[in-house]
BADO-76264 format. One record per residue (C-alpha): y, x, z. Coordinates in pm, whole numbers, plus 50000, padded with zeros to 5 digits. Last residue first. Layout:
<recs>
YXZ;...
</recs>
This chain:
<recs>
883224487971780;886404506271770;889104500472012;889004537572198;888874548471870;892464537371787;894914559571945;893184593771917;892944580371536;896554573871556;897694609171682;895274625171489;896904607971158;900104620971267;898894652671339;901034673071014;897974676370875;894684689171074;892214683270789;893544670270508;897294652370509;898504684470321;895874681270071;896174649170038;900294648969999;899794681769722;897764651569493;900154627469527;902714649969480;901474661669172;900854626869050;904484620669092;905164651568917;903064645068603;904784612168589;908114630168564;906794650668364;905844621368124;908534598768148;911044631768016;912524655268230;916374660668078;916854694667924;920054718068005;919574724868327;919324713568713;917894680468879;919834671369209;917884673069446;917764636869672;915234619669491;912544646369553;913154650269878;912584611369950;909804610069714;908194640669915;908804623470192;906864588470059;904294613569986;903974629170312;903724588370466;901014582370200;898824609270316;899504604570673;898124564770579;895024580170414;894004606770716;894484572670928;892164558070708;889374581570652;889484588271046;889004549771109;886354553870840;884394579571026;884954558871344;883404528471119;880384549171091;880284564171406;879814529571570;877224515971281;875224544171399;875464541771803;874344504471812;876934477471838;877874471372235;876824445972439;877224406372449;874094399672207;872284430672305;869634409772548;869874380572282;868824404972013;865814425072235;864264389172299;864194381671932;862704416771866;859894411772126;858674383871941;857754355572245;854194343672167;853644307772350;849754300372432;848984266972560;
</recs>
């Protein structure tokens, strides 16, 4: 009685129980870095809201919908670029926090 045992089957119980291979692991650590660049991105923007809402606004013309829009997507936009590469480290912080738990 001949019994072929695939060599691949064998290799996916053996890895069952062990870690994910190295690929899929930097891939979600590239999105654990996405995200916690994201989330210091919104928290900037929720500041600039914050400092925003507590100028007072100045002259003779009141801002209409649209610049006010215009500023909110300003912000948005200035919030990114501040959260991008080193930021204020508050996204560091979390990513030094959280890779440790990343499969």
């Amino acid at each position: 009685m001949n019994v072929y045992i695939d060599p691949q089957a064998t290799r996916a119980i053996t890895q069952s129980g062990s870690e994910p291979p190295a690929p899929a692991k930097s891939k979600n650590l590239k999105q654990l870095r996405q995200s916690t660049r994201d989330f210091e991105a919104m928290y900037i923007l929720e500041v600039y809201k914050s400092m925003r809402k507590n100028v007072p606004d100045g002259g003779l013309i009141k801002k209409s919908f649209s610049e006010k829009m215009y500023q909110e997507m300003l912000d948005m936009e200035m919030a990114k670029e501040a959260a991008a590469g080193d930021g204020m480290g508050i996204g560091e912080a979390m990513y030094d926090q959280l890779k440790d738990s990343v499969r």
